[in-house]
BAFI-3210 file (N, C-alpha, C; in Angstrom, 3 decimals, decimal comma, padded with zeros to 6 digits):
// residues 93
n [1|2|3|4|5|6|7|8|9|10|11|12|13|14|15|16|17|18|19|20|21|22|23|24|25|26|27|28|29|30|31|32|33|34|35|36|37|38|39|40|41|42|43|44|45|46|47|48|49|50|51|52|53|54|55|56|57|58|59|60|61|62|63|64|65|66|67|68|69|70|71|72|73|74|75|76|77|78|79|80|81|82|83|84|85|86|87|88|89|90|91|92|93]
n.u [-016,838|-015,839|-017,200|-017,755|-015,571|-015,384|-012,550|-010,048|-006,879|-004,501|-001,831|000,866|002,947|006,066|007,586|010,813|011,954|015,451|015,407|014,061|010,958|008,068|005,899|003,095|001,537|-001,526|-002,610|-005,540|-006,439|-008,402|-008,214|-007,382|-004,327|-001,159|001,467|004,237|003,313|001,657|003,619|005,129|003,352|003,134|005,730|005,830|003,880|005,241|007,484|005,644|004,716|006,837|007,868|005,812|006,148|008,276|010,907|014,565|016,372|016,583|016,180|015,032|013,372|012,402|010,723|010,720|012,519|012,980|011,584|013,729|015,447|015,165|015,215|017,600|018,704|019,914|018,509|016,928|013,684|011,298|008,911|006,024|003,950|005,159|006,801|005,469|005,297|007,867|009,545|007,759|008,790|011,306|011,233|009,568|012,014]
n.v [018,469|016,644|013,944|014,201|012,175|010,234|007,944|009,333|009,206|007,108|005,405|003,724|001,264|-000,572|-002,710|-004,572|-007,175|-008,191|-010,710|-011,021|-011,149|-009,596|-007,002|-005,205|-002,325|-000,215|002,770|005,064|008,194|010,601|013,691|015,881|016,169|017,956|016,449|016,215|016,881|014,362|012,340|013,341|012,916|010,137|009,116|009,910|008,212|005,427|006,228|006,099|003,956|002,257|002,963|002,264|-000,714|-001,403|-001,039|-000,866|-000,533|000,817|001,816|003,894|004,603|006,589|008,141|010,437|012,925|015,725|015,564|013,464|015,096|016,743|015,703|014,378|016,865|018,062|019,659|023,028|023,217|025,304|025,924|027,000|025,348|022,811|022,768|022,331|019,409|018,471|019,428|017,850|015,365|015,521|015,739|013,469|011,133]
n.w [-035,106|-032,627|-030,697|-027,143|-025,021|-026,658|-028,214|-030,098|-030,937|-030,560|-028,427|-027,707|-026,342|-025,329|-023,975|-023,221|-021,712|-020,342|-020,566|-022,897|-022,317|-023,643|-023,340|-024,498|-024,320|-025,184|-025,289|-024,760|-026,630|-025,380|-026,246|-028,580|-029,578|-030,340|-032,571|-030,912|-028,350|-028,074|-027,610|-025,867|-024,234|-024,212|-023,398|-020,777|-019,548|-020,578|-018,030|-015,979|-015,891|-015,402|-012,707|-011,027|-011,704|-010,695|-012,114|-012,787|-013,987|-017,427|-021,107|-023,303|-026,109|-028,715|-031,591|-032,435|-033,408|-031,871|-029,395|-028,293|-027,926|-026,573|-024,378|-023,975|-023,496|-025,867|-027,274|-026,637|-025,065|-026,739|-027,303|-025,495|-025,101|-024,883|-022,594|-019,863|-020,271|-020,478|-018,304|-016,747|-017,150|-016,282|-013,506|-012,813|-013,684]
ca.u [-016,424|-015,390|-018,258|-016,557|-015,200|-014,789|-011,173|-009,481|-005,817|-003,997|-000,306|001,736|004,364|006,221|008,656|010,914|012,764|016,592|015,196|012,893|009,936|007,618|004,786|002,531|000,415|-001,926|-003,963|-006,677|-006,385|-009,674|-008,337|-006,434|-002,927|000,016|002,703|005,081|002,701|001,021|004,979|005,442|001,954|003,578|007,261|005,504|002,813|006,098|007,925|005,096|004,468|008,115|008,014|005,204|006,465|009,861|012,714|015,672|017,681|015,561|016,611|013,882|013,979|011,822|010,968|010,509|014,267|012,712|011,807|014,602|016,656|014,798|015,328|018,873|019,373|020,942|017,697|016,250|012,776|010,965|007,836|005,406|002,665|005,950|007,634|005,285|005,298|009,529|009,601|007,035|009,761|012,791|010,475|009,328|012,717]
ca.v [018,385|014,854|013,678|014,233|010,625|008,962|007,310|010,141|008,552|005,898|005,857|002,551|001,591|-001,891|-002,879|-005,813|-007,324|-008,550|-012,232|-011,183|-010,991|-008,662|-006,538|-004,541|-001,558|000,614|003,731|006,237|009,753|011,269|014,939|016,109|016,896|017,326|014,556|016,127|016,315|013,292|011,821|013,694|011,773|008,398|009,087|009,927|006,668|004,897|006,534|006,148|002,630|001,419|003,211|001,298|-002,134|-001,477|-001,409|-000,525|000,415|001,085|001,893|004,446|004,870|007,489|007,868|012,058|013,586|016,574|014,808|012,656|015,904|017,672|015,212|014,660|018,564|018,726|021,098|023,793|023,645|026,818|026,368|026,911|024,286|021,923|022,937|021,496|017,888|018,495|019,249|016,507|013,952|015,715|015,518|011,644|010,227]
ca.w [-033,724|-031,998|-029,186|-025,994|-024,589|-027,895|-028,423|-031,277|-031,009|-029,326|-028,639|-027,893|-025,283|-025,866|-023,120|-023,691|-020,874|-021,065|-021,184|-024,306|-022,327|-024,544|-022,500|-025,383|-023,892|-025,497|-024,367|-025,903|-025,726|-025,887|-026,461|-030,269|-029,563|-031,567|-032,070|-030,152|-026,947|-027,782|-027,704|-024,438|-023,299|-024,313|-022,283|-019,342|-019,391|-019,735|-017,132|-014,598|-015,718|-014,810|-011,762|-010,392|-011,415|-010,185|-013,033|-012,202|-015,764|-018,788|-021,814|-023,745|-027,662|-029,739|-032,885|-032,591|-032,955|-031,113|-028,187|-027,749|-028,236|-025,585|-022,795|-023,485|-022,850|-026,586|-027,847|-025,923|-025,679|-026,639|-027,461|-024,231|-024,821|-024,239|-021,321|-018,685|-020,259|-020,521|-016,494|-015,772|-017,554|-015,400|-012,395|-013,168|-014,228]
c.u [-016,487|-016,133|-017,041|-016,543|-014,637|-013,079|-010,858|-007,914|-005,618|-002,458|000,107|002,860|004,195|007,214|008,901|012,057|014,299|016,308|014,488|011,567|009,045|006,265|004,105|001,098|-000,311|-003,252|-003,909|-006,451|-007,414|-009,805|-007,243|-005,493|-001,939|000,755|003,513|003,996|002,473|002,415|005,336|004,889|002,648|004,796|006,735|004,684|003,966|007,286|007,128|004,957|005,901|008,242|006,963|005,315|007,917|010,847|013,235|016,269|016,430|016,575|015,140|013,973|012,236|011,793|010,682|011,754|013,605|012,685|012,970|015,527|016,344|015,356|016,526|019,407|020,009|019,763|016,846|014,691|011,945|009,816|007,024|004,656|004,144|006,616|007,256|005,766|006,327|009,814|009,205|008,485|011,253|012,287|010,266|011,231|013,698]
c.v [016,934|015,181|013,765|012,960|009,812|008,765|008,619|009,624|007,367|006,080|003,800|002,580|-000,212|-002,095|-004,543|-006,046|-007,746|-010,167|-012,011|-010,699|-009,402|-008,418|-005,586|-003,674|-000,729|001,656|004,860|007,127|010,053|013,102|015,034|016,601|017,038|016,555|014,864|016,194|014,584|012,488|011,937|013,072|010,409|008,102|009,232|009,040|006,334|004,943|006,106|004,536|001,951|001,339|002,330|-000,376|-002,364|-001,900|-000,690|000,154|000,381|002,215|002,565|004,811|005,333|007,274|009,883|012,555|014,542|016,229|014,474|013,636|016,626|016,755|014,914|016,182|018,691|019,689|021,497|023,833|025,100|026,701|025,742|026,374|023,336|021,721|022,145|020,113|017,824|018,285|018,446|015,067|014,306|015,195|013,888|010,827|010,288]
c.w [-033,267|-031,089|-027,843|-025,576|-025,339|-027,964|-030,014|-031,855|-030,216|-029,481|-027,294|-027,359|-025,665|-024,639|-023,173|-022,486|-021,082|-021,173|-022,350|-023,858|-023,001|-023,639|-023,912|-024,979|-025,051|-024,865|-025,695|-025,504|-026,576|-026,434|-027,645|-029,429|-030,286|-031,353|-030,887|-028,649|-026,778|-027,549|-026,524|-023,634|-023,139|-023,421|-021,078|-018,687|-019,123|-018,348|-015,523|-014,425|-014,938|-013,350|-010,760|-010,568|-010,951|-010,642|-012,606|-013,152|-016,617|-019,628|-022,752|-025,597|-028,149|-031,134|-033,644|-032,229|-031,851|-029,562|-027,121|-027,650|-026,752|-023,960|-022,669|-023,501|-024,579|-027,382|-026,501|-026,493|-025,684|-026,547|-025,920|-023,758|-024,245|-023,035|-020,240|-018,612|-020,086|-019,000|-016,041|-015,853|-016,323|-013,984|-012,216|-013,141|-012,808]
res [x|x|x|x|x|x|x|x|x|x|x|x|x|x|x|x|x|x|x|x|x|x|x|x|x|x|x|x|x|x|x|x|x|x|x|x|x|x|x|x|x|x|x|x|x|x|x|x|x|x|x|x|x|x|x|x|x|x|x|x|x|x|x|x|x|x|x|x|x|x|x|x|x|x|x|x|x|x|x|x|x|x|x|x|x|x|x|x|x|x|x|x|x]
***
């Protein structure tokens, strides 16, 4: 069993401006999830992050087909652990 608090993953947001400028975040998630949540965790950090520094266009790139399938509407998601994080991103964006 993992101590409760300890760091178990980390997940990685990179945002690069159209001059180049390069920003390099990272955050801990203290609870096991699977990729595709923990993927869902990482779209919605960057979603909230933009929103509070105030971009305008963004441009988002994956590396989980599933994901990236789900938020352009071309896969249905089914499974029911996913759904909330799916709505939070329609809700957010």
């Amino acid at each position: 069993m993992i101590p409760e608090g300890n760091t178990i993953a980390g997940i990685g947001v990179v945002f690069i401006s159209p001059y180049n400028y390069v920003i390099l975040l990272a955050f801990s998630l203290t609870e096991l999830f699977s990729n595709n949540v923990s993927e869902y965790n990482t779209l919605l950090i960057e979603i909230q992050l933009v929103e509070e520094i105030g971009v305008k266009n963004l441009k988002v790139y994956g590396d989980l087909k599933l994901i990236v399938n789900h938020v352009h509407e071309e896969y249905e998601v089914r499974h029911e652990d996913l759904v909330p994080y799916h709505n939070s991103t329609i809700i957010m964006a």
